[in-house]
N, C-alpha and C positions, 0 to 999 in steps of 0.2 A: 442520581436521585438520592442517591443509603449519603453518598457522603459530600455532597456541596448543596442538598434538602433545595432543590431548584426540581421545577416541573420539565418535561420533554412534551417537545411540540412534535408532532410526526407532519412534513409537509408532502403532501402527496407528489406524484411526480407531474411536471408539466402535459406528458402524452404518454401513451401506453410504453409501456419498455419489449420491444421484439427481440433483445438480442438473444443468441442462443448460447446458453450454458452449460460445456460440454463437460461429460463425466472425467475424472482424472485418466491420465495413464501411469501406471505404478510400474516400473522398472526395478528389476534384482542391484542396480550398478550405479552410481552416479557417471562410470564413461558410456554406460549404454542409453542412459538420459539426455546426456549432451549429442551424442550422435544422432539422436534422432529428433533432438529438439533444431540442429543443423540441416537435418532432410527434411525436415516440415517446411521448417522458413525457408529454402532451396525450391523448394514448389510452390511454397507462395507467391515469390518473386517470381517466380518462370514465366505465373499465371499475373503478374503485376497487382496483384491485393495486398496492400499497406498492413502491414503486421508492425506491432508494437510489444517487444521482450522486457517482461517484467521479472529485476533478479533482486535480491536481497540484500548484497551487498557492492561497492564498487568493485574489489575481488574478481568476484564472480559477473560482473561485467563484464569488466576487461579480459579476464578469461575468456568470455563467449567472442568478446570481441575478435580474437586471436583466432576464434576457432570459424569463423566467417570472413575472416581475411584468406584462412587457405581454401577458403571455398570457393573464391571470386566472389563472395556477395558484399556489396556496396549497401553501405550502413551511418548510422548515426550514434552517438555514444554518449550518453548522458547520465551525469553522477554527481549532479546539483551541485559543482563544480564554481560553473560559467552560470548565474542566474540570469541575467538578463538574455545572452546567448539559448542558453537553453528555451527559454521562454518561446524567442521566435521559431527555434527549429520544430522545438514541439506543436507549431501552428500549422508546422506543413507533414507532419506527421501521417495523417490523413489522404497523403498523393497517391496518386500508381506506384508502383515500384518501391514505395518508401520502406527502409527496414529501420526501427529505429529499439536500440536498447537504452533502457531507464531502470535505475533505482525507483525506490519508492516514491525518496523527495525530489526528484530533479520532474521538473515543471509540472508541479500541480497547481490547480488552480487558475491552467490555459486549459481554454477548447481545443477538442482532438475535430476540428471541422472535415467531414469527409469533403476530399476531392480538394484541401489543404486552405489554406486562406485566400480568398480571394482580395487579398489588398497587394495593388502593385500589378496584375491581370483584368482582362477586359470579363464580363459578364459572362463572353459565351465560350471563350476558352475556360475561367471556375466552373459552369454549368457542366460542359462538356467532360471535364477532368468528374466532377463529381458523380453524374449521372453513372460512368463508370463504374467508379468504386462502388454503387450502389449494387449495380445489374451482381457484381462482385459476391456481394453481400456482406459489404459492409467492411470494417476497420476489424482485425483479427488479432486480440488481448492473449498472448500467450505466454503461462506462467513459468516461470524455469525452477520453480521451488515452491512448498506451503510455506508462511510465516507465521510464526508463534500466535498470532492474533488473526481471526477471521476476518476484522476491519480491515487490517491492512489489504489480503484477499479480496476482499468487497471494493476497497478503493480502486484496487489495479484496474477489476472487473470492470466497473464505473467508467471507466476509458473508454472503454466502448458503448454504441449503442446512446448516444448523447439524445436526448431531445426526440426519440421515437424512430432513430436511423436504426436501419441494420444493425448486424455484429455476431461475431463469434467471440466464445473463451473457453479456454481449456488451459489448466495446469499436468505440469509433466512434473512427474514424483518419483524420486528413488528410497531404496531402504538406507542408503550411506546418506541422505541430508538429515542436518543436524535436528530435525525434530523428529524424523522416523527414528535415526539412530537412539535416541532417547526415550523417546516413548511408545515407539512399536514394538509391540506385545511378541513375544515367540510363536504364538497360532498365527498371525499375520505372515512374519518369517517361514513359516512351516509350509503355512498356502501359497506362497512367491516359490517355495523350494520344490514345490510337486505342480505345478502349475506348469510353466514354459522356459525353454531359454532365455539366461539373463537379457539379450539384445529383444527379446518379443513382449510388452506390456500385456497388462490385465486392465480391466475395469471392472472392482467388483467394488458393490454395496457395502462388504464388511469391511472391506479396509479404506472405503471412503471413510466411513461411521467411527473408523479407528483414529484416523488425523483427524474429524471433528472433536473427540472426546479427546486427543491430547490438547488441542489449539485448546479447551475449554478446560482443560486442569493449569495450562501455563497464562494463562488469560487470569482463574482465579490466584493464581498464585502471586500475579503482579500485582493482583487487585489488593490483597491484604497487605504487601508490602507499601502500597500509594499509604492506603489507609493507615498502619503502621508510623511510617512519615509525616502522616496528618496531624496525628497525635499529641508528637513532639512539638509542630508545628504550633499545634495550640495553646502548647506551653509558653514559649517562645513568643508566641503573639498576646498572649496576656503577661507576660513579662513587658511587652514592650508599652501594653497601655495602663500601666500601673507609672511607669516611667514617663510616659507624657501627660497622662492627669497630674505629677508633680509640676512636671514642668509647665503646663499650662498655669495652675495656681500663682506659681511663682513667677509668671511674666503676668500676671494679671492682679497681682499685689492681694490675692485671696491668703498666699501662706504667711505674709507678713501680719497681715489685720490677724488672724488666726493664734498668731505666736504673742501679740501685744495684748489682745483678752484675755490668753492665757497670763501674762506677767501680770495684770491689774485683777483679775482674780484671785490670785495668789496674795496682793498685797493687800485688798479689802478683807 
């Protein structure tokens, strides 16, 4: 709104949203967040509830990837790659048994259909499969890190709980990811250090409240930098229609007639 001066339309949502939006787990370690982000999804699967792993970068994908192969668990991997690929895998994302890790960008923009797509299956085998996942509750959005921006957080969320479905989310958080690393405070630190064993999570309010107010200091930081860029931008764009008002003159025989008034002025 401050800088493309365009109105924001809020559209409500089509049906109520049930999903449940679980409090972080804050780990001392990033290897004690991955362990246990391996033993969640390891029970999910067991219990056949379609979990969907939201990481930050391909890296850290592939990494998780690695760490779900020595666990037996059968997976999917997705790093906006393969677009089209992705696209359909993301449709069955939503099955029993399904384990699927994603980047941010890799298939947005597809339905997460619980009980997966019914194209290519009869009515009562999708019903059957979905009814499932429901009793389940639903498609389970599981964050392996905060991102710099709370949208990008809100989109992962969004994966779940589509159209009034079920759903669970919950992000798992260590002090070694690069935005705790950064911007969590020493009193954060200090309460992770008298708190519990690195391997046993907290969920506390104050250091929820602690990665909000950093997401919201790196959010405005990018902000003035957009704007910054804009700036130049509008230089640059009024350079460029100083440059076509000539050129239009001059294909429309305006600067000619212009310069011939000028010569018989001068001569009268």
């Amino acid at each position: 709104l401050k800088i493309y001066r365009l109105d924001v339309l809020v559209i409500p949502t089509n049906a109520p949203m049930t999903r449940i939006d679980d409090a972080d787990l804050i780990y001392q370690t990033e290897q004690a967040k991955w362990k246990a982000v391996v033993q969640e999804v390891e029970e999910l699967y067991r219990r056949g509830r379609p979990v969907l792993l939201g990481t930050a970068s391909i890296e850290n994908s592939e990494r998780l990837s690695v760490l779900l192969q020595k666990n037996g668990i059968p997976h999917e991997v997705l790093n906006a790659k393969q677009h089209e690929k992705e696209a359909h895998i993301i449709t069955q994302a939503g099955r029993p048994d399904s384990v699927t890790v994603a980047t941010n960008m890799a298939g947005r923009g597809t339905d997460i259909v619980l009980g997966g797509s019914p194209e290519g299956r009869s009515k009562e085998e999708w019903q059957e499969e979905h009814n499932r996942v429901v009793e389940m509750g639903g498609l389970y959005i599981l964050g392996t890190e905060r991102h710099e921006a709370r949208r990008i957080d809100n989109q992962l969320r969004g994966r779940g709980g589509r159209q009034g479905d079920p759903g669970t989310s919950r992000f798992y958080v260590s002090l070694e990811d690069d935005l705790m690393r950064l911007f969590a405070s020493d009193t954060i630190r200090g309460v992770m250090d008298r708190a519990l064993p690195e391997d046993v999570p907290i969920e506390s309010k104050m250091v929820t409240k602690a990665i909000e107010r950093a997401q919201t200091t790196v959010e405005q930081k990018n902000a003035e930098v957009r704007k910054n860029v804009l700036k130049y931008d509008e230089v640059m764009n009024e350079q460029r229609n100083v440059i076509y008002r000539r050129r239009d003159r001059m294909l429309t025989g305006t600067e000619l007639r212009e310069e011939v008034r000028e010569v018989l002025a001068s001569v009268v």
